[in-house]
BADO-449623 format. One line per 10 residues: their letters; for each residue x, y, z of N, C-alpha, C, O. Coordinates in pm, 1 decimal. Example, Ala and Ser with C-alpha at 12.3 -4.5 7.8 and 13.67 -1.06 7.14 Angstrom:
2
AS	1319.0:-569.0:780.0:1230.0:-450.0:780.0:1320.0:-330.0:780.0:1423.6:-331.9:846.5; 1285.0:-225.0:708.0:1367.0:-106.0:714.0:1290.0:3.0:787.0:1340.9:113.8:803.9
This chain:
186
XXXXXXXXXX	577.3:-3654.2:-1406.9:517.7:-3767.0:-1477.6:516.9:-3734.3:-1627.1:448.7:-3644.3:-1676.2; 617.5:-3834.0:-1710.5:599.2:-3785.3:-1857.3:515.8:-3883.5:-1907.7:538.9:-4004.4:-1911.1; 370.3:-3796.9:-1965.5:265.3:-3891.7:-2052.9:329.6:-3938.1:-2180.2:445.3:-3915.0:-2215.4; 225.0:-4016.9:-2253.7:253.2:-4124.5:-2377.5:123.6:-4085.8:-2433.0:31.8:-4053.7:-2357.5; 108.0:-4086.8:-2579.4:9.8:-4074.5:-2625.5:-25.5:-4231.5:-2695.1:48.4:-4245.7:-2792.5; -108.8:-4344.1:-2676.7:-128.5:-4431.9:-2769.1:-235.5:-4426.7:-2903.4:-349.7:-4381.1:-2899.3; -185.6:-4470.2:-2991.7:-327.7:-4438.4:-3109.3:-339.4:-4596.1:-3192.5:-242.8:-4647.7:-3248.7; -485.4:-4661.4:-3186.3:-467.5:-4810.1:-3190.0:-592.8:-4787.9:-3269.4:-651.9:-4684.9:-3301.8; -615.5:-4913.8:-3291.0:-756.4:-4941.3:-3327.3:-815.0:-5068.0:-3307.1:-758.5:-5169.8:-3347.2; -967.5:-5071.7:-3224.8:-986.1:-5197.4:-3171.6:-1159.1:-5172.2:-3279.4:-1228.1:-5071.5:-3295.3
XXXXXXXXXX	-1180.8:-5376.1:-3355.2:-1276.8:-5380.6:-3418.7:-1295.9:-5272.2:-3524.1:-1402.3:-5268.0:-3585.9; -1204.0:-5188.8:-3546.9:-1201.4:-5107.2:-3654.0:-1263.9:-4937.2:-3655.2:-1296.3:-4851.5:-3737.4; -1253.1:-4960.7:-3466.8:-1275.7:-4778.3:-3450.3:-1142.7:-4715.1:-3375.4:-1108.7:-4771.6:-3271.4; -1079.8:-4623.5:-3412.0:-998.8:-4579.5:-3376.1:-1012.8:-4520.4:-3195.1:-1109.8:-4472.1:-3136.7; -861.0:-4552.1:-3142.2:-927.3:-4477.1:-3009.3:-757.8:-4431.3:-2966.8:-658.7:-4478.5:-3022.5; -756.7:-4370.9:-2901.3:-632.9:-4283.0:-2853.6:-648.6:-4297.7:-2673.8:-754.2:-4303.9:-2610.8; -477.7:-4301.4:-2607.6:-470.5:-4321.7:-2464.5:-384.2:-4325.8:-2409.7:-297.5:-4413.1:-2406.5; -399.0:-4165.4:-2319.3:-283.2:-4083.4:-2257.2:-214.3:-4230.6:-2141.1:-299.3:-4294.7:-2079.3; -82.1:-4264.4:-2125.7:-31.0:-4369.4:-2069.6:66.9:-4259.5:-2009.1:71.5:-4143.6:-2050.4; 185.5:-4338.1:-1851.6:263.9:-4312.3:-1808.0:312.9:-4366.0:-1745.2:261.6:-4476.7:-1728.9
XXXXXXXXXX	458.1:-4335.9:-1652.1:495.5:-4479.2:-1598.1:425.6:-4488.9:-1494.0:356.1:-4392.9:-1460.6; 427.5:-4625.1:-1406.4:395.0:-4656.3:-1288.5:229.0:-4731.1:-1342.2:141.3:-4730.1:-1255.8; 207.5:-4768.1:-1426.5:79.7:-4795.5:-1541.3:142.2:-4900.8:-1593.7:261.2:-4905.6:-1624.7; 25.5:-5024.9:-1608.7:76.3:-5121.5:-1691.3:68.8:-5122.6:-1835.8:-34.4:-5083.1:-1890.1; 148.1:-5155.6:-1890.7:163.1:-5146.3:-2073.1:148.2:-4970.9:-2109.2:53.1:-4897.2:-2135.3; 243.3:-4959.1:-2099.8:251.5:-4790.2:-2118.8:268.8:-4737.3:-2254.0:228.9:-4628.7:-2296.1; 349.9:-4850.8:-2332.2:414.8:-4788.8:-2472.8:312.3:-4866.6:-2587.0:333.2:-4831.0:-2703.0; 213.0:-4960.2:-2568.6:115.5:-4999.4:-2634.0:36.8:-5099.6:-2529.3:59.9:-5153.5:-2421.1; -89.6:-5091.0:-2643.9:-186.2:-5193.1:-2545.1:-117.7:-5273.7:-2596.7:-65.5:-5269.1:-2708.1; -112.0:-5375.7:-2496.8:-55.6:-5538.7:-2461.9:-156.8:-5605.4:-2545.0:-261.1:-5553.6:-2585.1
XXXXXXXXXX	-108.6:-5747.8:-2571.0:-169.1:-5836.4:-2663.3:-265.6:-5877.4:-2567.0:-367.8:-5913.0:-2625.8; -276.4:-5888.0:-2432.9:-361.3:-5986.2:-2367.3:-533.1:-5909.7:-2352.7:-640.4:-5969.2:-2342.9; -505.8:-5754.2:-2356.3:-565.3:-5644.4:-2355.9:-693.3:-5629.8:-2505.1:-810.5:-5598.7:-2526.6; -581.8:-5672.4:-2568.5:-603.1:-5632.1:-2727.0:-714.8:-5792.9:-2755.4:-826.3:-5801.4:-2807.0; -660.7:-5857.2:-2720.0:-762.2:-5971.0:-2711.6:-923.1:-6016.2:-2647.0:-1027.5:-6058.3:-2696.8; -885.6:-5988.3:-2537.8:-996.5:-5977.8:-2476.0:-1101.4:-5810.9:-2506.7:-1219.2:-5802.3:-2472.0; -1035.3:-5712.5:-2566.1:-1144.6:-5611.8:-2633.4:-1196.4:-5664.2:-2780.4:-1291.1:-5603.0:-2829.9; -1143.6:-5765.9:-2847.1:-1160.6:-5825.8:-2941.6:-1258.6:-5898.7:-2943.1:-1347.2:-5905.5:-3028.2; -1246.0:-5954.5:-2850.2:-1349.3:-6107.7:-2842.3:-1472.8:-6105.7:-2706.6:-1560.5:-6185.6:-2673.8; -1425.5:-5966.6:-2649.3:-1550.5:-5964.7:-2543.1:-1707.8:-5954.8:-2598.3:-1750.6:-5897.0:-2698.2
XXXXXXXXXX	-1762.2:-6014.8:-2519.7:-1929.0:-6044.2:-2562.5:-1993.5:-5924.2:-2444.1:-2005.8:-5961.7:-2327.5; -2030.2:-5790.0:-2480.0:-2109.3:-5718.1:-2445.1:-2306.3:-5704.8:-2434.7:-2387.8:-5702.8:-2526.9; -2328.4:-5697.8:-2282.2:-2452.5:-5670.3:-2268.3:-2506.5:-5603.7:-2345.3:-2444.9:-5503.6:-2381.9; -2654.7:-5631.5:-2407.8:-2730.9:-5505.5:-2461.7:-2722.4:-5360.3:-2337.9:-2685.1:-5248.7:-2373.8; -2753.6:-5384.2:-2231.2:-2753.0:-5311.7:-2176.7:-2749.4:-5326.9:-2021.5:-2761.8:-5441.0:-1977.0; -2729.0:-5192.8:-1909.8:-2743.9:-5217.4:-1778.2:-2583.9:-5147.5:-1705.7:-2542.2:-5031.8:-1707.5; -2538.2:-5243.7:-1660.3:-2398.1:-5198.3:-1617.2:-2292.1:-5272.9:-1599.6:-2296.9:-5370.3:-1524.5; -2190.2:-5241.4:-1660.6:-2055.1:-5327.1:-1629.0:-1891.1:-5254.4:-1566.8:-1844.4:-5140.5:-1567.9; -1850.9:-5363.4:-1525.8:-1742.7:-5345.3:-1448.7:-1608.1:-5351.0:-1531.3:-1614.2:-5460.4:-1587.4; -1488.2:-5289.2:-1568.2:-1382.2:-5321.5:-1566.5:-1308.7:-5347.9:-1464.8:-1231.9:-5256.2:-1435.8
XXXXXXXXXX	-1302.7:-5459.2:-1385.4:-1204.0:-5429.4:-1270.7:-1030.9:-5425.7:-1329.8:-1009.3:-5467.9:-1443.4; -931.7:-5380.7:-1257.0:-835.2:-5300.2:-1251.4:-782.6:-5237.5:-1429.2:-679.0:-5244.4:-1495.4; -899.7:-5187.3:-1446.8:-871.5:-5110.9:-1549.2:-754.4:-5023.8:-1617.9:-767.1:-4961.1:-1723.0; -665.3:-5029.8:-1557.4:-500.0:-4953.5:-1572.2:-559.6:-4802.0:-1628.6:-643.5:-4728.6:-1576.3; -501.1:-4789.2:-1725.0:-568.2:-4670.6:-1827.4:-668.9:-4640.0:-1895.2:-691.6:-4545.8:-1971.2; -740.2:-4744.2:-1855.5:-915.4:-4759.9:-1934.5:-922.4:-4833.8:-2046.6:-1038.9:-4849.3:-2083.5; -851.6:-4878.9:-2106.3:-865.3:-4920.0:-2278.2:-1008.2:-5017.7:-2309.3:-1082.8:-5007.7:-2406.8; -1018.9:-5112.3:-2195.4:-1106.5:-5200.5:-2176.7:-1255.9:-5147.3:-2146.3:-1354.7:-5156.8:-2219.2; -1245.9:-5093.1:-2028.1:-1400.9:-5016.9:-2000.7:-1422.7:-4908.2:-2123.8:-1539.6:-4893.3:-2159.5; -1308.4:-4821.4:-2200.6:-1370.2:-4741.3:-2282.5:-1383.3:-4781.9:-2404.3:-1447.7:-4705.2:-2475.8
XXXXXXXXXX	-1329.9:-4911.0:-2470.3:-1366.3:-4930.7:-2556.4:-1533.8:-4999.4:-2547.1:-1631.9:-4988.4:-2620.6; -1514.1:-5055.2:-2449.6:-1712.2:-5130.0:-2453.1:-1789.9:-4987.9:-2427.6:-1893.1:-4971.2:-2492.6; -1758.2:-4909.1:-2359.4:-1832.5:-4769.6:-2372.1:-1881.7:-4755.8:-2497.3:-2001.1:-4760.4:-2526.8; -1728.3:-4727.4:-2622.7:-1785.8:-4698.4:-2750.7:-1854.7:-4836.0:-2834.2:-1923.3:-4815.1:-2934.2; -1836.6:-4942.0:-2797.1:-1901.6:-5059.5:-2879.4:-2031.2:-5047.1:-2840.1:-2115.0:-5075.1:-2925.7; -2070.5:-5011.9:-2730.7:-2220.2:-4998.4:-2681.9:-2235.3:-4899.0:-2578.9:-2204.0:-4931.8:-2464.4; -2294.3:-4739.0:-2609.2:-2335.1:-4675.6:-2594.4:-2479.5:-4686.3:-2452.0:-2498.3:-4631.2:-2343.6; -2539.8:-4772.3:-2521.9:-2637.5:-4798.7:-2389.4:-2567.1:-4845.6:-2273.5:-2642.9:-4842.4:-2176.6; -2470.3:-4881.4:-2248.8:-2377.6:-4946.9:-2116.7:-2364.9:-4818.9:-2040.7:-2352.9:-4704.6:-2084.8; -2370.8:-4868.7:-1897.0:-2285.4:-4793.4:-1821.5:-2168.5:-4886.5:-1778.6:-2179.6:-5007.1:-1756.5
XXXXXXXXXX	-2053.6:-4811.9:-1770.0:-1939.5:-4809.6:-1738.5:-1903.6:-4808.4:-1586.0:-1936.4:-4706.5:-1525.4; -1864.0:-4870.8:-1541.7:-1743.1:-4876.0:-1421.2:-1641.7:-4945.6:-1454.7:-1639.7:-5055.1:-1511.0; -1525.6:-4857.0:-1406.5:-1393.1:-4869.3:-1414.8:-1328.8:-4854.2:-1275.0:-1370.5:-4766.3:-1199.7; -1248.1:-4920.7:-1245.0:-1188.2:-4945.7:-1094.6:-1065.3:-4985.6:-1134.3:-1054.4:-5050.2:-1238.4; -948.2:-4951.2:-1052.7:-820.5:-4986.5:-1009.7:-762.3:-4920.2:-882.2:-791.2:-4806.8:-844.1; -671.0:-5010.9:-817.1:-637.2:-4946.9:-707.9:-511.8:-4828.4:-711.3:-475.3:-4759.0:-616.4; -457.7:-4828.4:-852.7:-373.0:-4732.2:-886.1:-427.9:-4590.7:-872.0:-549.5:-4585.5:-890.7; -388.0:-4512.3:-853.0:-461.6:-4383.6:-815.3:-422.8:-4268.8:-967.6:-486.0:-4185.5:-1032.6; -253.2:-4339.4:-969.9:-245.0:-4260.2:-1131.4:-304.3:-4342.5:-1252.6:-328.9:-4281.1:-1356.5; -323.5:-4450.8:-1246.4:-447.8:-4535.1:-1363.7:-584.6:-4509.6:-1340.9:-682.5:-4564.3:-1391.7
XXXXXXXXXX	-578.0:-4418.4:-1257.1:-747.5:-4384.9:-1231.5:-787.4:-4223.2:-1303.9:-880.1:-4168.7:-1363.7; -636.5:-4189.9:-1247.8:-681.7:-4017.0:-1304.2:-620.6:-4054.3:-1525.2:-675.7:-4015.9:-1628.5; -535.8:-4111.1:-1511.2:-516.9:-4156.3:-1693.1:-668.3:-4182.5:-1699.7:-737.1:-4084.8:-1729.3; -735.3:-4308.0:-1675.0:-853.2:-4341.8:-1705.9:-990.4:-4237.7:-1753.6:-1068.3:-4225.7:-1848.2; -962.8:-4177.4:-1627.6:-1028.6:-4037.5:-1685.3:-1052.9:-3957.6:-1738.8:-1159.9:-3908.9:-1775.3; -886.3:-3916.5:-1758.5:-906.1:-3826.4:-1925.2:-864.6:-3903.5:-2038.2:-819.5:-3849.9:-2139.4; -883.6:-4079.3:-2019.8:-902.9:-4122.2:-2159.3:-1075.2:-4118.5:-2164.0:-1133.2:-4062.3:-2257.0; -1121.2:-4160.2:-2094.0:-1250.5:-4120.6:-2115.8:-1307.7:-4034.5:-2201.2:-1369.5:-4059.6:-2304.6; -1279.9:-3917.9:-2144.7:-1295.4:-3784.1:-2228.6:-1251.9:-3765.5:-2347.8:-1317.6:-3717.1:-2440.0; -1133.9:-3804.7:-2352.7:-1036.7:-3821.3:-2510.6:-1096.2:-3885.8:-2588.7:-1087.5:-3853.9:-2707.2
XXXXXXXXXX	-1188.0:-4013.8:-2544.6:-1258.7:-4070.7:-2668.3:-1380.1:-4070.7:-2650.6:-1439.6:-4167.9:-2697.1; -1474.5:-3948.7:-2567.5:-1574.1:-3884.6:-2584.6:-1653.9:-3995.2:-2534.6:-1748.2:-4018.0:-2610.3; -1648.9:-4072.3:-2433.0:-1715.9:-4154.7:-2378.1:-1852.3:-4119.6:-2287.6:-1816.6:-4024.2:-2218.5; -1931.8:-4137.3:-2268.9:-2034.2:-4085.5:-2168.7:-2090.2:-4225.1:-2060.8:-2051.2:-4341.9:-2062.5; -2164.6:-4178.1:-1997.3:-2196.2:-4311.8:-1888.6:-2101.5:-4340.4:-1819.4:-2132.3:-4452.3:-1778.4; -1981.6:-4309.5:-1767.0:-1856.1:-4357.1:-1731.1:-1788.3:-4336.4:-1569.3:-1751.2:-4225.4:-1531.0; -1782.2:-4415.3:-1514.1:-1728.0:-4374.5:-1367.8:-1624.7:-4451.9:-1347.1:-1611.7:-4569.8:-1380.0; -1550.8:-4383.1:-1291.4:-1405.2:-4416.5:-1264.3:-1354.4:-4457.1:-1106.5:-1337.2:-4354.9:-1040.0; -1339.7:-4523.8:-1066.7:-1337.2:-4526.6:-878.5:-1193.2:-4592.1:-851.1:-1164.9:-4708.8:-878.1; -1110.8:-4502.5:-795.9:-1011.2:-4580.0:-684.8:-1058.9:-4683.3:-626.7:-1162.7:-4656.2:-566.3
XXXXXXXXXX	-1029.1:-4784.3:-619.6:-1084.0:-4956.1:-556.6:-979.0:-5064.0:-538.3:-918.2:-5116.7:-631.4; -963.1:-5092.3:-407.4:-934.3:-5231.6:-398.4:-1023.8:-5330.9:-397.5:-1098.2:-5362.5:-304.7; -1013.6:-5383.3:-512.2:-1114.7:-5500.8:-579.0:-1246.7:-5431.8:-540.4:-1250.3:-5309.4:-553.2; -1355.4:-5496.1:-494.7:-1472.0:-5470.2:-476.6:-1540.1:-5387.0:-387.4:-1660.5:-5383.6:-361.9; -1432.8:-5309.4:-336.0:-1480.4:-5235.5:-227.9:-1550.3:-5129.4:-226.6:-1609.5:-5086.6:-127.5; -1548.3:-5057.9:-382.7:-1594.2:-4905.0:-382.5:-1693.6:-4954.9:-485.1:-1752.2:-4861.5:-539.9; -1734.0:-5090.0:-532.2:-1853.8:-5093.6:-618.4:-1959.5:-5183.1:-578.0:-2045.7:-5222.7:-656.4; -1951.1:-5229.7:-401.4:-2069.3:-5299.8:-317.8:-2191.8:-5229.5:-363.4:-2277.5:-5317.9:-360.6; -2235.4:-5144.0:-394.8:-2371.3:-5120.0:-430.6:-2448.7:-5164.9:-537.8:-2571.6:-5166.6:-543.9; -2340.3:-5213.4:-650.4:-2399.2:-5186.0:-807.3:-2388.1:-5326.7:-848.3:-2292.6:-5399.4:-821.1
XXXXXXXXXX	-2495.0:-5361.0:-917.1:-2495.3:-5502.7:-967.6:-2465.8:-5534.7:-1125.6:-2543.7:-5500.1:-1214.4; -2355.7:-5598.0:-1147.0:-2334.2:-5633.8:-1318.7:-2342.1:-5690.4:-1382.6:-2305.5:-5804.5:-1354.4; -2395.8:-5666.0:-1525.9:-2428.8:-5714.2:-1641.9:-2323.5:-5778.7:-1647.3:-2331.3:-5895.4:-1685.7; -2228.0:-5737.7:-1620.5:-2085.4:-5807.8:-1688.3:-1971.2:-5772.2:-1629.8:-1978.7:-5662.3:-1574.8; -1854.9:-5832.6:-1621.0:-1748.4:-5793.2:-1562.5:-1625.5:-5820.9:-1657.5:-1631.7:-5933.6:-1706.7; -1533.9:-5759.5:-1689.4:-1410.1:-5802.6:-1795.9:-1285.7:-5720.2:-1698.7:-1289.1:-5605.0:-1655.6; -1194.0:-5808.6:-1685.3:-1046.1:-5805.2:-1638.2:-937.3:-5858.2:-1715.5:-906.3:-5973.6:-1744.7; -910.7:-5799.1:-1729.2:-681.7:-5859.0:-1745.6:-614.1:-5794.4:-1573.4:-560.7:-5696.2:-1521.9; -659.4:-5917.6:-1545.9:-578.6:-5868.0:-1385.3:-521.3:-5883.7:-1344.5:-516.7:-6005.6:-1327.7; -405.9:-5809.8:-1274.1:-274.3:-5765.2:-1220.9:-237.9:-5895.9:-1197.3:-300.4:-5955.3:-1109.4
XXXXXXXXXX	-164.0:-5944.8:-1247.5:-62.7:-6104.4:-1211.9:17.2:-6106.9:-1159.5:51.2:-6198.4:-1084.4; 95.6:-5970.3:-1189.3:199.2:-5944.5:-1091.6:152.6:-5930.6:-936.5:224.8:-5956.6:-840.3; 44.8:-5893.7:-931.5:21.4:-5885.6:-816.5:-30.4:-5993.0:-740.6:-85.3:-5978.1:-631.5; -9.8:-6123.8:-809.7:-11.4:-6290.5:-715.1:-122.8:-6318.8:-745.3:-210.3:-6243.2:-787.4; -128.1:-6439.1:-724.3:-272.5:-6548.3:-798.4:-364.9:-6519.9:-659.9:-486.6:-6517.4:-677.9; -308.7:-6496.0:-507.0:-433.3:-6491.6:-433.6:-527.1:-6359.4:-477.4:-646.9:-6354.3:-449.2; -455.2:-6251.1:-551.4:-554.2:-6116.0:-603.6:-655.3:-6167.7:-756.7:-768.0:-6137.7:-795.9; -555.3:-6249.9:-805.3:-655.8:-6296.8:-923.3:-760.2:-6379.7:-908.3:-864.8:-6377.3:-973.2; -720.2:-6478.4:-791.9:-800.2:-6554.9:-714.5:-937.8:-6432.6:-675.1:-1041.8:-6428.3:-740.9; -907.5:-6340.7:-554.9:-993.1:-6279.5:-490.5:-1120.1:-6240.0:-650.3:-1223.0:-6297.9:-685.2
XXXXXXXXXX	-1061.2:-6142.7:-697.7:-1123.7:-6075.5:-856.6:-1223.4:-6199.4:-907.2:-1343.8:-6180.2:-924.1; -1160.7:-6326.4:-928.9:-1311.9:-6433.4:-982.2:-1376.0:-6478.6:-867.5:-1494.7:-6510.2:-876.2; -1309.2:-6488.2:-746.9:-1440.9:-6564.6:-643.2:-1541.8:-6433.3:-573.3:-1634.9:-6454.3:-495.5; -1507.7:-6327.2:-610.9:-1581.6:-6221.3:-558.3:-1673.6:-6150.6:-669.1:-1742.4:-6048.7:-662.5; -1652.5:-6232.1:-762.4:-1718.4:-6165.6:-897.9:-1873.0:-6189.0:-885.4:-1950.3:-6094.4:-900.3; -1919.0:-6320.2:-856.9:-2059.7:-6383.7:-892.3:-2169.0:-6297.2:-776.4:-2288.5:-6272.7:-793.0; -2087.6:-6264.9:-665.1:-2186.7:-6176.6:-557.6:-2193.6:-6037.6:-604.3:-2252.2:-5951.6:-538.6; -2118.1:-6006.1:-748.7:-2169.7:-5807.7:-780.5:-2192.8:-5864.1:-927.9:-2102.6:-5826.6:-1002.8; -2284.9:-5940.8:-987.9:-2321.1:-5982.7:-1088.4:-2478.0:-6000.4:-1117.9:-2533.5:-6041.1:-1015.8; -2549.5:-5986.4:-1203.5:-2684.7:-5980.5:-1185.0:-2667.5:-6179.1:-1280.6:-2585.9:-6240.3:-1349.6
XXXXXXXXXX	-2818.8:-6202.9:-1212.5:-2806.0:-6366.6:-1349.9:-2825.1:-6348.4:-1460.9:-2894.9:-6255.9:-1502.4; -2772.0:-6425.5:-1527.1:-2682.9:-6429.9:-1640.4:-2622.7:-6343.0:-1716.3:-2635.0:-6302.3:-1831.9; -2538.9:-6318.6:-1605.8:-2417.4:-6211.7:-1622.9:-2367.8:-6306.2:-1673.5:-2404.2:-6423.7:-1676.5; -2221.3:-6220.5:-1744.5:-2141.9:-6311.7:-1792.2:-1977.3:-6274.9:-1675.8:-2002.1:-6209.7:-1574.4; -1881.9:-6302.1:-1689.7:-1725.7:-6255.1:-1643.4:-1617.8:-6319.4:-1687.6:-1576.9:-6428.6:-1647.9; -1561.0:-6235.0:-1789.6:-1439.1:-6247.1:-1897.1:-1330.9:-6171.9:-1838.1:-1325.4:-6051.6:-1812.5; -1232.7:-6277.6:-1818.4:-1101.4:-6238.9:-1772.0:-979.3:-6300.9:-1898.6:-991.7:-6397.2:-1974.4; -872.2:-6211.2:-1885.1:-727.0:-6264.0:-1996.3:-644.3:-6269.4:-1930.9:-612.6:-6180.6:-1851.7; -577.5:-6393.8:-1949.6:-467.0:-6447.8:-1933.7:-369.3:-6495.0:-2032.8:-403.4:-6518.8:-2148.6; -233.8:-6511.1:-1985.4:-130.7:-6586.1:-2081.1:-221.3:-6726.0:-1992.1:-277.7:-6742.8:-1883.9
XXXXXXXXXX	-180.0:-6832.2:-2160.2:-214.1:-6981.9:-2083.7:-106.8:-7076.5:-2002.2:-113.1:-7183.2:-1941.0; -15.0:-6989.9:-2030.9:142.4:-7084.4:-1946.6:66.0:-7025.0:-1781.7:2.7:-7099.7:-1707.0; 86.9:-6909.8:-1760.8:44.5:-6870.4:-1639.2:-33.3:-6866.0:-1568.8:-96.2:-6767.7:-1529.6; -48.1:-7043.0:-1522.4:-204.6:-7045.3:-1401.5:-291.3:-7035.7:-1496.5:-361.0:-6936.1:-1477.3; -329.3:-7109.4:-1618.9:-388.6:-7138.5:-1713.1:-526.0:-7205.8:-1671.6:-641.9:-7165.1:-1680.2; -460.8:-7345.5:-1614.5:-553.8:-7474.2:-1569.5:-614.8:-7388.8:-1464.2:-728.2:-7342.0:-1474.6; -507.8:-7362.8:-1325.5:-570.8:-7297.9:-1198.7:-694.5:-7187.0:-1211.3:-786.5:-7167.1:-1131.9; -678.8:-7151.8:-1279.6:-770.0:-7032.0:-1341.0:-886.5:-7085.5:-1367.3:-989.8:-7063.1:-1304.4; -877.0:-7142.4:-1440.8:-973.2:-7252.6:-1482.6:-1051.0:-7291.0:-1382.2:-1163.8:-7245.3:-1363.2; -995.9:-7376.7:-1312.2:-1069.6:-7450.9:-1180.4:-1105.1:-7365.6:-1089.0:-1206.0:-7385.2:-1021.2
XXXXXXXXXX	-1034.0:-7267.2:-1075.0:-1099.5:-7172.2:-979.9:-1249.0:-7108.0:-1007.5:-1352.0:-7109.2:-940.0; -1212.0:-7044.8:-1151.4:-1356.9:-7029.0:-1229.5:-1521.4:-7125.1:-1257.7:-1642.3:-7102.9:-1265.6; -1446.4:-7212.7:-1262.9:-1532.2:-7349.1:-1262.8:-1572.2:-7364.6:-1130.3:-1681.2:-7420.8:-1119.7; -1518.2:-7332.5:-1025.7:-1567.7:-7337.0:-879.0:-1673.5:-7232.9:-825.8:-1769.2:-7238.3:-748.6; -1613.6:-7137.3:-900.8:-1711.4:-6972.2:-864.0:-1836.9:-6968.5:-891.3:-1931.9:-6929.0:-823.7; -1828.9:-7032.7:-1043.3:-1962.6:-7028.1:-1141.1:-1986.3:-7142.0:-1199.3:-2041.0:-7139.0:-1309.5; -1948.4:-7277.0:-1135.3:-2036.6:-7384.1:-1227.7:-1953.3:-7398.7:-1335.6:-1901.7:-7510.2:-1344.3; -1921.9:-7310.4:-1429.4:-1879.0:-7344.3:-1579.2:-1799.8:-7236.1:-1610.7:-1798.6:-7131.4:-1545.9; -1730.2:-7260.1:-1713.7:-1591.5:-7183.5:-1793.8:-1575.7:-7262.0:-1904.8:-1559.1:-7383.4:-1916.9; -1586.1:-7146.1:-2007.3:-1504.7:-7156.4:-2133.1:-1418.5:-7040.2:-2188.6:-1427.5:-6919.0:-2168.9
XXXXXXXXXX	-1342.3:-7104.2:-2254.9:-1259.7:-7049.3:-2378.6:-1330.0:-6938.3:-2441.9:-1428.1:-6998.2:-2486.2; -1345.2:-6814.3:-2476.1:-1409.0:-6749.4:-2504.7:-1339.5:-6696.3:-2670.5:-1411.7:-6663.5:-2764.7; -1197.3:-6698.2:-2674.6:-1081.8:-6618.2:-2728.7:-916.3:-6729.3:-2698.3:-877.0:-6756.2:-2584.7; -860.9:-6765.8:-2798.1:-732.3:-6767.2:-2816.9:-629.1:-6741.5:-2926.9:-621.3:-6783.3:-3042.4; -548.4:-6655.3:-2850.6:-451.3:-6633.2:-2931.5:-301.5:-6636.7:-2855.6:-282.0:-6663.1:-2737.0; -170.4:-6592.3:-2988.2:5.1:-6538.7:-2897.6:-6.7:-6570.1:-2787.8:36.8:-6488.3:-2706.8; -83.4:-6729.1:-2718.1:-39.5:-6724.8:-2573.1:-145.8:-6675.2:-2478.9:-133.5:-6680.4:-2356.5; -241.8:-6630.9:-2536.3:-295.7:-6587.2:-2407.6:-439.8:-6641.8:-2451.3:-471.3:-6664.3:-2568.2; -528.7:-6661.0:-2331.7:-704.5:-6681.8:-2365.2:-778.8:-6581.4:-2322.5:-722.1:-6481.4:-2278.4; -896.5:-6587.3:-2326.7:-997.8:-6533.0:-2263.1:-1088.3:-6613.1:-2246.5:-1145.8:-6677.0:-2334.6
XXXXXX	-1117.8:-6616.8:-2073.0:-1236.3:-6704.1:-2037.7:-1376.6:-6622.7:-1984.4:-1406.5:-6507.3:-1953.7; -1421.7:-6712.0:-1990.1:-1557.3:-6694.5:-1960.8:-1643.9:-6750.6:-1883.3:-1646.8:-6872.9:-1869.9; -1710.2:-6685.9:-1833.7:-1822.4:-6757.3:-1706.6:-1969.2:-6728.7:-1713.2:-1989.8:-6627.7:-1780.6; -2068.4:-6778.7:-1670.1:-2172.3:-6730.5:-1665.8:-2263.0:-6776.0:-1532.0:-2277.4:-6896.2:-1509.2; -2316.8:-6686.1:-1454.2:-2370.3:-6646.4:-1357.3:-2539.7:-6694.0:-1399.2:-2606.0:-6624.1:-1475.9; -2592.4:-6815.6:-1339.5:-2728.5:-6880.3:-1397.1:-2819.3:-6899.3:-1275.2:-2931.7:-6947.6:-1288.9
């Protein structure tokens, strides 16, 4: 396995993140990524979820935007789980757990402040599907759950699906094609 070193900067703190193949966006964070760490609205505090976190960029940057958070990070990749990990460490993160997971399976115990995804598309709208209709039962009220998408791709569907889960969805973030929506758990 030959690693990648990335060195970016999100909101204007620098962060670094060991990548490799078989990992999505290996040679930089992706715009859809880069967006939704941009424009995510973080809990004061409690616990949140990245679900399929690839290499962490998402769960560790809200780590460093807010310190009082705990962190969960999940993917079912087993090598985006061990990357995840020692990006963790690399950007000196604390509070942080990392779990092998298909979708919700290894985080039934824990209830969230919040949930943020860019989730696997490639892997078919019934998994993106599963990720928002399974969201509102590991959510505390008024949680929020911010997911990114391109808007060509299952834009509307997304939409309505979200709007079905939780009552309501908005626009949270747009940019190059892609949004970030939003939900809230009331």
């Amino acid at each position: 396995m030959q690693l990648r070193m990335i060195y970016t900067h999100f909101r204007g703190v620098q962060f670094q993140f060991l990548t490799a193949s078989g990992v999505f966006s290996k040679k930089h964070v992706d715009l859809g990524t880069r967006l939704l760490i941009e424009s995510m609205i973080l809990p004061q505090g409690g616990y949140i979820l990245d679900m399929g976190c690839g290499y962490g960029a998402v769960g560790i940057a809200a780590a460093v935007f807010n310190p009082n958070l705990h962190v969960v990070m999940v993917d079912i990749n087993e090598r985006a789980v061990r990357l995840a990990r020692k990006n963790a460490q690399l950007n000196n993160v604390q509070k942080v757990i990392v779990k092998r997971s298909c979708l919700y399976d290894s985080v039934k115990d824990f209830t969230f402040n919040c949930i943020l995804s860019n989730p696997p598309v490639s892997a078919g709208i019934e998994t993106v599907k599963a990720i928002i209709t399974g969201a509102p039962e590991h959510i505390a009220n008024n949680a929020s759950f911010q997911i990114v998408l391109k808007s060509k791709i299952g834009g509307k569907r997304i939409c309505d699906i979200m709007g079905s889960a939780f009552g309501n969805v908005d626009i949270l973030a747009r940019k190059s094609g892609y949004r970030v929506l939003i939900s809230e758990k009331h």
